[in-house]
N, C-alpha and C positions, 0 to 999 in steps of 0.2 A: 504494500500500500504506500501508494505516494506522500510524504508528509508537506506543506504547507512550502518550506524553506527547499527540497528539492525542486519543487517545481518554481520557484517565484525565483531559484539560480539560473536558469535558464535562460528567464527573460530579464536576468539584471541589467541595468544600466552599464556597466564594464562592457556586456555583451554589445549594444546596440551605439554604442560610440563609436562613428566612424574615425579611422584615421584617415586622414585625406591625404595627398602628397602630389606635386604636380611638378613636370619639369618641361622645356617646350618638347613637345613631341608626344606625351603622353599624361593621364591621369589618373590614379591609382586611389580606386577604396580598399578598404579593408578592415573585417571588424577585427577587434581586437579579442586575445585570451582565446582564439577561434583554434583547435589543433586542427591540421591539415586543410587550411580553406587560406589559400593562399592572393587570394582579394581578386580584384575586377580590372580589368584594365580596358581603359577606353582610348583607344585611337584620334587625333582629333584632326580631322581632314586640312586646315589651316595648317599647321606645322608638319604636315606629311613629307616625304619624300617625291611623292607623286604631284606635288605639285610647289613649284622652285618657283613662281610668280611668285606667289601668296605669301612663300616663305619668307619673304623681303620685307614685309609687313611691320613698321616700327612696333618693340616691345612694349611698348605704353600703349594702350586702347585711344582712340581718338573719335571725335563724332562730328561728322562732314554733314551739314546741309546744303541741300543743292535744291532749296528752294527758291522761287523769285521771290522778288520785292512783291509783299504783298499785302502792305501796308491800305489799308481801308480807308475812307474818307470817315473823318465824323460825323455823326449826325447827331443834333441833337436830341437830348430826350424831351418828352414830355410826359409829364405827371400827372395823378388826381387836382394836384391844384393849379396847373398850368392847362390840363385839359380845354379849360370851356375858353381863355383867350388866346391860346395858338391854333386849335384845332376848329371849335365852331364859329367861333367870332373873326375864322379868316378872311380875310377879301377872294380870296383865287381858292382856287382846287388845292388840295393838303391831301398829302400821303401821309398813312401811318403805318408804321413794320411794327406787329406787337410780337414780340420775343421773346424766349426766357433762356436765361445763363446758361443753363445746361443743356439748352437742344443744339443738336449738332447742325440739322439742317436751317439753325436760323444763323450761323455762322458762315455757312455758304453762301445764304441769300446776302448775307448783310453786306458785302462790298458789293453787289450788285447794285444793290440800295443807294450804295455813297457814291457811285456813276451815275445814275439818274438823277441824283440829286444835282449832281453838279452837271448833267448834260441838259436838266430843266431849271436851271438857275433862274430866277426872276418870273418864271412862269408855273411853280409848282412847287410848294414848301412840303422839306420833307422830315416826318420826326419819326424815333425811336418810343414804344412806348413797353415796358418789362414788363408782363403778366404778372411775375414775383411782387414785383413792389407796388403794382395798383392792379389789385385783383377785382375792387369794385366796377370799375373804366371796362374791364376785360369780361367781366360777365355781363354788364349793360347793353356790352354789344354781341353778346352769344359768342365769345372766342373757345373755342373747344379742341381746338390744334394750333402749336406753332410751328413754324411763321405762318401769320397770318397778316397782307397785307390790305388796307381797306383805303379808299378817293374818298374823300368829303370833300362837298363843294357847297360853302352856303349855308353851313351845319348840319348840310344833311348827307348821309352816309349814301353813296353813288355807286360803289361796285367793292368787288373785294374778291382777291385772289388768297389759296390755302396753297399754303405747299413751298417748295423748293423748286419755282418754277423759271423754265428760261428767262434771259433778258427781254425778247422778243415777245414773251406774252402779258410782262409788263409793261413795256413801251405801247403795245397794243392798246393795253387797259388805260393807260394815261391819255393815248394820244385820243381817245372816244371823250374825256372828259375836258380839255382845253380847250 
């Protein structure tokens, strides 16, 4: 019969510590107090033999972006309390992009946003408005997916595009309301 202390030897901590050990070309576990298990070895395709490109590789890790410039136009926001004098008390047609921090596709749209803005300069004010921080604003107007962009013209709410949609089918949307 098994007692309590043989069996809980087994799965001691001594047992399950790995030793790690790494040199370039190779990486080696191995648990320790193990008789005849003489560990793991992993191969690591990067410092191979098989490939003398790679191998050239500076020993410090480095991290290359090979992004463009993709710096976004600002817009302004507008808020519950800026609401009613930027948005309905405007003279011209007003876009609004309502967004929230964490949606990825209002990150997409949102430099599309800051080119319109600046390709309708003078003829079309364009604001930011975060579902996060005016949630009352966002359920007034039945926002139920972001982005969600919406034209008011005059205070009054004219069209509205859902989604991560082309430049093309806002330009569209805009150009029906100017």
């Amino acid at each position: 019969m098994a007692t309590i202390t043989e069996s809980t030897a087994l799965f001691s901590p001594s047992y399950l510590l790995p030793a790690i050990t790494s040199r370039p070309g190779a990486v080696s576990l191995s648990l320790r107090h193990r008789p005849g298990f003489r560990g793991l070895k992993v191969q690591s395709p990067l410092y191979s033999s098989l490939a003398p490109k790679v191998s050239r590789l500076p020993s410090t890790p480095t991290i290359v972006s090979q992004a463009h410039d993709t710096t976004a136009l600002d817009i302004p926001t507008v808020t519950e309390a800026t609401w009613q004098s930027l948005v309905l008390k405007a003279d011209g047609p007003v876009l609004v992009e309502f967004w929230a921090p964490w949606c990825g596709p209002c990150r997409m749209i949102h430099p599309v946003v800051g080119e319109l803005a600046q390709e309708y300069a003078g003829k079309l004010n364009c604001f930011r408005l975060s579902t996060d921080n005016s949630p009352s604003i966002a359920t007034q107007y039945g926002i139920r997916s972001v982005p969600t962009l919406m034209i008011f013209n005059k205070g009054e709410k004219q069209d509205t595009v859902i989604g991560a949609v082309p430049k093309t089918i806002l330009t569209a949307s805009i150009e029906k309301h100017l």
